[in-house]
C-alpha positions as CSV (number, residue, x, y, z in Angstrom):
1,X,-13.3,-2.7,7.8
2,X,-13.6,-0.4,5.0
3,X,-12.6,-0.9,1.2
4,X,-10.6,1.1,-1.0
5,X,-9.0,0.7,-4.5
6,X,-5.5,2.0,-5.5
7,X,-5.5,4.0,-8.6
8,X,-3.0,2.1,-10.0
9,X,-6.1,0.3,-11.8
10,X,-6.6,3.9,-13.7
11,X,-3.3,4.6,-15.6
12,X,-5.5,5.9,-18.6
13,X,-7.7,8.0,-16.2
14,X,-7.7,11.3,-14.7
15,X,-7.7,12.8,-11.8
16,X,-11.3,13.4,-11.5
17,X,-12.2,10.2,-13.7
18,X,-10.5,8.0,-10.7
19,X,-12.5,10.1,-7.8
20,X,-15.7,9.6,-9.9
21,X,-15.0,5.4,-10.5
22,X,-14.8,5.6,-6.3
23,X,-18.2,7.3,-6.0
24,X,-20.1,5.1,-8.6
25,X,-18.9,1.6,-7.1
26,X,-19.5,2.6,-3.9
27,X,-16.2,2.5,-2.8
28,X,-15.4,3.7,0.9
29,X,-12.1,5.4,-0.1
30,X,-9.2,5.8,-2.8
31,X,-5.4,4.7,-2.2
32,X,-3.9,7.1,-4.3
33,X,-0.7,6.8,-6.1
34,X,1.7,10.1,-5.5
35,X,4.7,9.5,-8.0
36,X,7.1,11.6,-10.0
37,X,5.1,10.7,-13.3
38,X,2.3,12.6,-11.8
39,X,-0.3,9.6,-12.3
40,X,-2.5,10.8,-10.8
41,X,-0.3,13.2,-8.3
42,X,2.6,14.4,-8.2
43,X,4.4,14.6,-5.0
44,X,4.6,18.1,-4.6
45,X,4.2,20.3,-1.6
46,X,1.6,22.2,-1.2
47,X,-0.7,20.6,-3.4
48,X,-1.4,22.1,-6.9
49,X,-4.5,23.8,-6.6
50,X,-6.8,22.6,-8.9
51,X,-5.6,18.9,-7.8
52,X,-6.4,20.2,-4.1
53,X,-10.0,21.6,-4.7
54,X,-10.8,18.4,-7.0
55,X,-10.4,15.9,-4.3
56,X,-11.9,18.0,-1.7
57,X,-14.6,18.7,-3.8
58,X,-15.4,15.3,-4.7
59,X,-15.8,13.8,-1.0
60,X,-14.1,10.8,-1.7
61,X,-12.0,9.8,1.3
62,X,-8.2,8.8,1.0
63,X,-7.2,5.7,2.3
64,X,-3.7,6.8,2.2
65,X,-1.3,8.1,-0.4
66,X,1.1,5.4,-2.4
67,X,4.5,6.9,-2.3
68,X,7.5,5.4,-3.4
69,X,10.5,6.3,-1.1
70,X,12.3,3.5,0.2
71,X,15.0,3.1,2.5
72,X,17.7,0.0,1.9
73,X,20.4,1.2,-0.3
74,X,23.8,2.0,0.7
75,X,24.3,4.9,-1.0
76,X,23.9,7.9,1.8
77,X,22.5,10.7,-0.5
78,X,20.2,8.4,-2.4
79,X,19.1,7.2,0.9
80,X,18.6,11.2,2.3
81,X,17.1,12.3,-1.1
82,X,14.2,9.6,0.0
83,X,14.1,11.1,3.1
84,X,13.6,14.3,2.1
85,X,10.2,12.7,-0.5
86,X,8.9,10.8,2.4
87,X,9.0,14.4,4.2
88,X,7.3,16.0,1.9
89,X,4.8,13.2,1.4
90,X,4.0,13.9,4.6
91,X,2.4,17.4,4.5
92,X,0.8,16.5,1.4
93,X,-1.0,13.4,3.6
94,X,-1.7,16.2,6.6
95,X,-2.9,18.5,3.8
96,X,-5.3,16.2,2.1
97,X,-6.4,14.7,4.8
98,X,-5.5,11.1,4.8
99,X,-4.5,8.6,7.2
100,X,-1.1,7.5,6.4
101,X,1.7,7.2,3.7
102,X,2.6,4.3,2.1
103,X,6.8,3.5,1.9
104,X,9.1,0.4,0.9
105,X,12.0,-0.7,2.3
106,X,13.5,-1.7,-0.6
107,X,15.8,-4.7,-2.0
108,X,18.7,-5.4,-0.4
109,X,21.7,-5.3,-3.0
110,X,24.4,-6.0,-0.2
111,X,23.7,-7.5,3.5
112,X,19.8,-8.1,5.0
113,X,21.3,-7.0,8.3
114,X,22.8,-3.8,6.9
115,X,19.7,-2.9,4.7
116,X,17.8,-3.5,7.8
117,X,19.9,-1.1,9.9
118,X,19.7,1.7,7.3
119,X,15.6,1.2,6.8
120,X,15.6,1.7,10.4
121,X,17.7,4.4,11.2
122,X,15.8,6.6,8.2
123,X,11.7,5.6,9.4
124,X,12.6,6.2,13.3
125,X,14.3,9.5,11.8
126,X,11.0,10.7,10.3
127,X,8.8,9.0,12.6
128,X,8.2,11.5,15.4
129,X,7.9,14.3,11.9
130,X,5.2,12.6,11.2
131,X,3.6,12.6,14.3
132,X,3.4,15.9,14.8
133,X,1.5,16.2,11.2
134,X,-0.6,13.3,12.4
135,X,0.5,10.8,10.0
136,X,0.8,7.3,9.9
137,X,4.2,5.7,7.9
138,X,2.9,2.2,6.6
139,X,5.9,0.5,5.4
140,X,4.8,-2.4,2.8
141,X,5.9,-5.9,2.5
142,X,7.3,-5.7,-0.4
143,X,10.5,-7.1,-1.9
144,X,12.2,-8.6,0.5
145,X,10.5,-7.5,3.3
146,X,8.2,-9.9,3.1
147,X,10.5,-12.7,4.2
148,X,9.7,-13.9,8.2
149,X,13.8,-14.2,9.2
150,X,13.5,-10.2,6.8
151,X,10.7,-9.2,8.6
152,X,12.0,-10.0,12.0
153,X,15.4,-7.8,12.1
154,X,13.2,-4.8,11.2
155,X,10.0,-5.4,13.8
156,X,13.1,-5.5,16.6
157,X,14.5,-1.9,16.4
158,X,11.2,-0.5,14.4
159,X,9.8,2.5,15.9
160,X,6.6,1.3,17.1
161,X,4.8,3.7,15.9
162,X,5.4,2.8,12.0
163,X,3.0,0.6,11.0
164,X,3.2,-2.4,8.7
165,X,0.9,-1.9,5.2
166,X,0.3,-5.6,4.4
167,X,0.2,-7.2,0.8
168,X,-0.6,-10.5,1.6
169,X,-0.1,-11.8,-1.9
170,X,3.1,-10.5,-2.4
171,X,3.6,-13.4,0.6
172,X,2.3,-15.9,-1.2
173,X,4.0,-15.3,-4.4
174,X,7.5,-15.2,-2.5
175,X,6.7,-19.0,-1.3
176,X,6.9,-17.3,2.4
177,X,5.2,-19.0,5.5
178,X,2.1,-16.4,5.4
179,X,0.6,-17.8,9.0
180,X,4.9,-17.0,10.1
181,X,4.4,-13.1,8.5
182,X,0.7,-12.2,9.7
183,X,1.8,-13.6,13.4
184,X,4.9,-11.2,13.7
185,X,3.2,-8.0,11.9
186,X,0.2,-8.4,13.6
187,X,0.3,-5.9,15.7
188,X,1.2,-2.9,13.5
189,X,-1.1,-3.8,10.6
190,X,-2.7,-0.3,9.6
191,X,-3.7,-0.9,5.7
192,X,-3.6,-4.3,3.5
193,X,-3.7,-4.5,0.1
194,X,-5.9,-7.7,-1.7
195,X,-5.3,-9.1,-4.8
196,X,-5.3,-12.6,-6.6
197,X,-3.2,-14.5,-8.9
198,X,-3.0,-17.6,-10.3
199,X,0.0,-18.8,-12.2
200,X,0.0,-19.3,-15.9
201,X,3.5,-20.7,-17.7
202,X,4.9,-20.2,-14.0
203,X,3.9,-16.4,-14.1
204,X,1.7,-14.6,-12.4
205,X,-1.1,-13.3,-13.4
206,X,-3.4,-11.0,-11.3
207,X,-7.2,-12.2,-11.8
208,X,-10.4,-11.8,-10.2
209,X,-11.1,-12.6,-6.0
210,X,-12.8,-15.7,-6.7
211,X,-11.3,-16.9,-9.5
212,X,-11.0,-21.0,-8.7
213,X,-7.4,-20.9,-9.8
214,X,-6.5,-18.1,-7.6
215,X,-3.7,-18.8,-4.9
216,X,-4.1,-16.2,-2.2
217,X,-6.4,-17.1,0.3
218,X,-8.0,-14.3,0.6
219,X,-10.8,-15.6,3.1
220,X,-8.8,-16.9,5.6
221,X,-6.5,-13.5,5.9
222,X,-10.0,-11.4,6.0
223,X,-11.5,-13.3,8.6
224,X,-7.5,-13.2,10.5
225,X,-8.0,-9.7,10.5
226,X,-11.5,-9.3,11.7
227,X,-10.2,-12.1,14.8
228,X,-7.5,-9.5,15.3
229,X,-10.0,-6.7,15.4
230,X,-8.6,-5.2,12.5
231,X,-10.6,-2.0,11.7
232,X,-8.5,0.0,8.8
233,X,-9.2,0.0,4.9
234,X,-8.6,-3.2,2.0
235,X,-7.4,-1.7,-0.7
236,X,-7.3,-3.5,-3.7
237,X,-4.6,-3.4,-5.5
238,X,-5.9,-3.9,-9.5
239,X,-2.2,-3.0,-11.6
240,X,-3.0,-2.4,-14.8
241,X,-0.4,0.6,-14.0
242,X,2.2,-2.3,-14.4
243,X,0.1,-5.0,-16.3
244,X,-2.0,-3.5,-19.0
245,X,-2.7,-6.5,-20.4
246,X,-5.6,-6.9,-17.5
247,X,-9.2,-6.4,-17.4
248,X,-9.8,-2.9,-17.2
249,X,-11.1,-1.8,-13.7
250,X,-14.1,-1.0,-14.3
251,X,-14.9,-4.3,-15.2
252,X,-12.5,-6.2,-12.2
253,X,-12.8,-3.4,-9.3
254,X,-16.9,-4.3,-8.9
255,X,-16.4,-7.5,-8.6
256,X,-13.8,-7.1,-5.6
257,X,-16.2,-5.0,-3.9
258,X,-18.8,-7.3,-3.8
259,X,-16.5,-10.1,-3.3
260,X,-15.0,-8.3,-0.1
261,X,-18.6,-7.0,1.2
262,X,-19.8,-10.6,1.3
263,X,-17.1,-11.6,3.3
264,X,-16.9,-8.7,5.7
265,X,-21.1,-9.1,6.0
């Protein structure tokens, strides 16, 4: 297994800044975050030049791109509008050379079976377009997709060739049966995401891998994976993006590394 971080942990970064935190760790690889406030790309196809020759230039390898289409809602152009993103998402992966593109399914604001049937019909769409660019679609679970009886109506009629991007965590803070979720996604794990929280006043809050009051067992769903033969990236998910009350990642990110290198030694 290989380890990444998301550049979520980098709001008040650049560009370049983020590529160079990746080479100075000792990072394997970057999960970068494509999104319309262009932090720290913006999904456009092709690639902005100087964007392009910085990340080629730099040799760090993408663990995938974060994008942010999603797929639930009733509404028929909103739902074809995210389409159309995870399309171009697409040929931005192909041209930078990444694995995969990560998507949500997005909450369900009317029926879990309906919502189901519309994520669905849009990734099986899009699936065989991203074949032919060579790209993986990781679908995250996230919201309420991480829910086993949630979970199950998609893995049914799921193309099998979209794969699962697990966030363990976000399990474990829904109260789900995580044992229930790893054993039906199993098979279509292609990223994971690792982060800690403990709970302080009821919320969470994200702290460091080994932190005694941490809740996500991240040990036992590492050593899972390596059982399962599980050979793609951890990616740790630091969100200071949404949090910026915590630690800045320079100080967090090194400590994950090492955290996640002693287990995986």
């Amino acid at each position: 297994m290989r380890i990444a971080f998301t550049s979520l942990a980098y709001p008040e970064l650049t560009l370049g800044e983020v590529l160079e935190r990746v080479r100075r760790f000792g990072y394997d690889g970057l999960e970068l975050r494509v999104a319309d406030d262009g932090q720290h790309l913006r999904p456009i196809y092709p690639v902005p030049k100087p964007e392009l020759e910085l990340i080629k230039s730099s040799g760090v390898k993408l663990s995938d791109l974060a994008g942010y289409a999603s797929f639930s809602m009733p509404d028929d152009k909103e739902r074809a509008r995210n389409e159309e993103v995870l399309r171009t998402l697409i040929l931005i992966v192909r041209e930078l050379g990444a694995p995969g593109v990560r998507v949500y399914g997005g909450r369900v604001i009317d029926d879990v079976d309906k919502a189901a049937r519309r994520i669905v019909d849009s990734l099986n769409r899009l699936v065989k377009f991203a074949n032919d660019n060579g790209v993986l679609i990781l679908m995250e679970t996230h919201d309420d997709w991480v829910r086993v009886v949630n979970l199950g109506k998609l893995m049914k009629d799921l193309d099998e060739d979209v794969g699962i991007l697990l966030d363990f965590a976000n399990v474990v803070a829904a109260g789900e049966n995580l044992d229930a979720v790893l054993e039906l996604v199993k098979g279509r794990i292609r990223h994971v995401h690792v982060k800690n929280f403990k709970r302080i006043g009821g919320k969470i809050r994200y702290t460091r891998p080994d932190d005694p009051e941490g809740l996500v067992p991240i040990k036992k769903v590492v050593d899972y994976l390596r059982n399962i033969g599980y050979n793609g990236y951890l990616s740790v998910e630091w969100e200071k993006k949404w949090h910026p009350e915590l630690e800045p990642g320079d100080e967090i990110l090194p400590l994950y590394l090492r955290y996640l290198r002693g287990l995986l030694a």
